[in-house]
N, C-alpha and C positions, 0 to 999 in steps of 0.2 A: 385391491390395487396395492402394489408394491408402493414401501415407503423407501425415502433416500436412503436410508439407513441400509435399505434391504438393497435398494442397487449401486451401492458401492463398492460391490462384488469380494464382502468381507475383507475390509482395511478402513481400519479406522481415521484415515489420510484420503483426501478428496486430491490433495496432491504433494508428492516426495519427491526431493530431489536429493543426489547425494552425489560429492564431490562433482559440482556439473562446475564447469569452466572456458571461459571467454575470451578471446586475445581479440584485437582489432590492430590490423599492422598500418605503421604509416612510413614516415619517411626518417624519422628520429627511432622505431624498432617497433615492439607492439605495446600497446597499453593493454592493462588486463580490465577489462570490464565487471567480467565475475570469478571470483577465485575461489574455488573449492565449497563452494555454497551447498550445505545440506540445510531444506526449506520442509518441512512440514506443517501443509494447512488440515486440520480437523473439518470431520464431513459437518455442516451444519453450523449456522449462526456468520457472524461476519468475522473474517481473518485483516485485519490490519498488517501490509506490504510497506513498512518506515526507512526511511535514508533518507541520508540529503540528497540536494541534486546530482546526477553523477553518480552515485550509487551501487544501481547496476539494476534497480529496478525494474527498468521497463526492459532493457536487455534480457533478465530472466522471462518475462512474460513472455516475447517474442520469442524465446525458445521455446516454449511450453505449449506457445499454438502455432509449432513448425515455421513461422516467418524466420527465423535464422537458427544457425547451426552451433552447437556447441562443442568445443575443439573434445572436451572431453567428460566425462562424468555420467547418470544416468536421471529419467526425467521418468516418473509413472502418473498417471491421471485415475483417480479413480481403480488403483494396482493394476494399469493395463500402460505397458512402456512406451512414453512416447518420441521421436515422432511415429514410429512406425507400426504404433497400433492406433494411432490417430483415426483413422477413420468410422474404432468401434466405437468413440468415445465423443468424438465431435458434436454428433444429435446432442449431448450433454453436457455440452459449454457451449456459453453464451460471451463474449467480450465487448469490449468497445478499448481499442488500441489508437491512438492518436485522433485527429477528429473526425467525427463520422458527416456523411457528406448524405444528404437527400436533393431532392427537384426543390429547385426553392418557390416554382410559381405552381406546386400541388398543394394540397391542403396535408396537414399531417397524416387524416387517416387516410388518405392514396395511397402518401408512399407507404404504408404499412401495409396496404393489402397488394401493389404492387413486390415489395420482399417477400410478404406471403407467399403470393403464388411462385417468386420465382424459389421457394426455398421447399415446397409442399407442405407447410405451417396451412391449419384447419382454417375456414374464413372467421369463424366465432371466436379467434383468439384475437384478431386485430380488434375488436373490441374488450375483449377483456383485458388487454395490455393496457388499451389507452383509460379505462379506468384504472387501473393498479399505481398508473403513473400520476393518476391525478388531470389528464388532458383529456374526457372525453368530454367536456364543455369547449372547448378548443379547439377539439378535431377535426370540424370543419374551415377551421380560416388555413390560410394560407402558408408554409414553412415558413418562408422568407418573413413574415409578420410575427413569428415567435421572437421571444427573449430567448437569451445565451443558456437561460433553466431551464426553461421550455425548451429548447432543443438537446438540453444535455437528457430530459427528460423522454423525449421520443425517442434519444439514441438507447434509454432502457430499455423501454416499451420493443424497439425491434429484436432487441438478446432474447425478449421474454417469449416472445412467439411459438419458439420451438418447446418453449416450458422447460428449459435447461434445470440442470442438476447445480451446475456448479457455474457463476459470474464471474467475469474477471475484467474490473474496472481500472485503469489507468489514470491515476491522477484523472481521477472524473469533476473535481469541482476548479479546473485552474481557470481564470479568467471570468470565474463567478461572482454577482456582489452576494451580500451575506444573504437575502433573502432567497438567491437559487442555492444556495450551499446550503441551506437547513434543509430545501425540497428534495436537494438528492440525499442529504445525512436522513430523509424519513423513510423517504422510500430503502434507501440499503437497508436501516432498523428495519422494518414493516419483509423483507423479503429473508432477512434470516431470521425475523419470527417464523416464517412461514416454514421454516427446515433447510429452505435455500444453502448453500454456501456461494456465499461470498467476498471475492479475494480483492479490496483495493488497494492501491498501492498509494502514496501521497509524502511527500517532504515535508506538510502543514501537520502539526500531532492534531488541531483542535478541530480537526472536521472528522478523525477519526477514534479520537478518544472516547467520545463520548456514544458511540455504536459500537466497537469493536469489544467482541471474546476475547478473542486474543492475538496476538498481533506478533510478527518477527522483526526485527529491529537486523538493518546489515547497512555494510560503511563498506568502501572501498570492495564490493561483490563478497564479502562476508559476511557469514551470521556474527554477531555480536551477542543476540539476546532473542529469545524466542521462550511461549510460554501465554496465558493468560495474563490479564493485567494485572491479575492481584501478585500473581506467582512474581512475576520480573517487579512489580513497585515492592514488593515482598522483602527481595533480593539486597533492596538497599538499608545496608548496615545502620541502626539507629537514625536520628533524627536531627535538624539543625534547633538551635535553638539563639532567638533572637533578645539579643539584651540592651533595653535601653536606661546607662546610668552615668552620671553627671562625668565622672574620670575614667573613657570607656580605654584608654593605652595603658593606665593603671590597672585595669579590671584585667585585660590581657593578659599581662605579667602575671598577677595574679594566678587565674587562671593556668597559663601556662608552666605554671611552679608546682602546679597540683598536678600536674598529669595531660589537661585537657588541650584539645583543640581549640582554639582561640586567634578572631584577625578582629581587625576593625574592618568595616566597609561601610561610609556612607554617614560616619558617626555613630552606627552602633556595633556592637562586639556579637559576633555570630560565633557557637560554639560546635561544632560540628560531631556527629559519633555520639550524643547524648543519648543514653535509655531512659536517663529519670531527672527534669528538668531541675528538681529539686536540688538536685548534687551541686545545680551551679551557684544556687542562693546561698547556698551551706556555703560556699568555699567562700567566695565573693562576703558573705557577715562576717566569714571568721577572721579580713582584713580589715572591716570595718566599714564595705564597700556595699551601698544597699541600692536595691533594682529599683528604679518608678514604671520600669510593665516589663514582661516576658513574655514570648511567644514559640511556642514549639511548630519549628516549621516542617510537616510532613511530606516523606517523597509524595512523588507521584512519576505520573506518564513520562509529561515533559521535562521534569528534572533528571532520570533515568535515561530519556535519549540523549538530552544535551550533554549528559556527563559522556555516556558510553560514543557516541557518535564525536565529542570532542576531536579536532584535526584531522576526521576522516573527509581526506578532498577525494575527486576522483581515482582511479588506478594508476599507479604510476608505470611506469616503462621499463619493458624486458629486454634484453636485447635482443635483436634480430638477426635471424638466422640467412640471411639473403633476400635478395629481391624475388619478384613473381608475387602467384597470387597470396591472399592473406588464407586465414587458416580455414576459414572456410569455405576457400574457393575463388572469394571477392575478389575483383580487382583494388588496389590499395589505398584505402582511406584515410582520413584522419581520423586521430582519435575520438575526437566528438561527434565527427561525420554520421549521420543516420543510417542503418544498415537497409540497403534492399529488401521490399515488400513483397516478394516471390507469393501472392498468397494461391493455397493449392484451391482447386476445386468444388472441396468441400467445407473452406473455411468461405469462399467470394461469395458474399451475397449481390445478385447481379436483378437487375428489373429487367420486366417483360422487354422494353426498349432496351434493353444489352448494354445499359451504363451502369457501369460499375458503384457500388454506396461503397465505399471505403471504410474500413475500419468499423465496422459491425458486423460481427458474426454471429 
């Protein structure tokens, strides 16, 4: 049996984008949603998808499984170009795009064997999914009786059916309390053990710091930072160092005479760009200024997005070129407006009863 690796059809990118770009036109001109975004996810393990809200997040997703159109730039899945080689590639993505919707008076495992069959997913899988996810003790009660985890949990369980190559989750923990948010941060660990790729996207760093390989960081539909987490926490210059001593605006001066970076915040003197904590007691003795503790504070994750993310709000506005439709055809939205769910045939997972499950593919 071929492994992921082998059917990635040599590219080490489960998925690339390059200079792909997004206008949504309203009545004040267009906002740019994504600007010139080159995205590369590695085949295997979990890719962390970071911004704030507004971003451009979920708008890149929505391009990459054909729900909407990008004015310009190019999009490959697995090095096959999408949208329009989408259909070699779909059997091998699996998503959950805004929230997914089941029969609320079936039992969970119905509707998983009703998507089965309407998807031609093997019937042995609707069991093995609802183990993977953790619900095959559950399976029998009813949707509508699940928790907000439990149902973010069978909306996996449905992606996993086809045994996808490559996930692609949407702010999958919003409106979770912390004990569904651990169940889905196990299950995404536990599926890119398995070779999985994949891709969530999320504004919250701590539901994905602590599972993702590596992760792209984008503000205003740009990359800012992309990279494994050691590489990008890497990235940042030296270390703060935290100083608490009796005349900490004297320490500053101090300090600041030498060379160094130096504030107060909070009553203590934080020294910013330090390599060797020692430099600071050296200077600070040689006024006659001495520490009662020090603390070297090292990046990380969330230091790294808050700096680089700093005042990145949504896109701001281009001006417009006239009225009619927007660029992708749409009739004219606002900016925040939600884009049309156009989803194609081979993305709609439909039930035997012909009602549509939304947003699981």
């Amino acid at each position: 049996m071929a492994t992921v690796r082998e059917l990635s059809d040599e590219t080490d990118s489960a998925i690339s984008t390059r200079g792909l770009r997004k206008t949504f036109r309203s009545v004040r001109g267009r906002s740019v949603g994504v600007d010139g975004l080159d995205l590369d996810v590695p085949v295997g393990g979990v890719h962390g998808f970071l911004g704030p809200n507004g971003s451009g997040k979920t708008t890149t997703i929505r391009m990459l499984l054909g729900l909407a159109r990008p004015d310009s730039g190019t999009m490959r899945i697995f090095g096959h170009e999408v949208p329009g080689a989408l259909p070699l590639v779909v059997g091998r993505v699996g998503a959950i795009v805004e929230q997914p919707k089941f029969f609320p008076s079936f039992t969970g495992r119905r509707n998983l064997e009703l998507l089965a069959g309407a998807i031609g997913a093997e019937d042995r899988m609707v069991g093995t999914v609802l183990a993977e996810v953790g619900l095959s003790e559950r399976s029998r009660d009813r949707y509508r009786g699940y928790s907000l985890g439990m149902k973010q949990r069978l909306a996996i369980a449905a992606t996993l059916l086809k045994d996808p190559d490559l996930l692609i989750f949407d702010e999958p923990t919003n409106g979770l309390d912390p004990a569904g948010i651990r169940e889905i941060r196990e299950t995404m660990r536990g599926l890119g053990e398995r070779g999985k790729t994949v891709l969530v996207s999320s504004h919250i760093l701590a539901e994905v710091a602590q599972v993702a390989d590596t992760v792209s960081i984008i503000g205003r539909g740009r990359l800012l930072a992309q990279g494994s987490v050691d590489e990008i926490v890497g990235r940042q210059s030296g270390s703060v160092v935290r100083v608490g001593i009796e005349a900490p605006d004297r320490a500053v001066e101090v300090l600041r005479a030498a060379g160094l970076t130096a504030r107060v915040d909070a009553g203590v003197v934080l020294v910013d760009g330090v390599e060797d904590a020692s430099e600071v007691t050296r200077v600070l003795a040689g006024s006659g200024l001495f520490v009662r503790d020090l603390t070297t504070l090292r990046a990380d994750l969330e230091s790294v997005f808050l700096e680089l993310t700093a005042g990145e709000r949504p896109g701001g506005f281009v001006p417009d070129d006239g009225p009619g439709s927007g660029a992708d055809g749409s009739a004219a939205r606002g900016p925040g407006a939600a884009e049309p769910a156009p989803l194609t045939g081979s993305l709609k997972a439909v039930s035997k009863h012909g009602r549509h499950q939304g947003g699981v593919s």
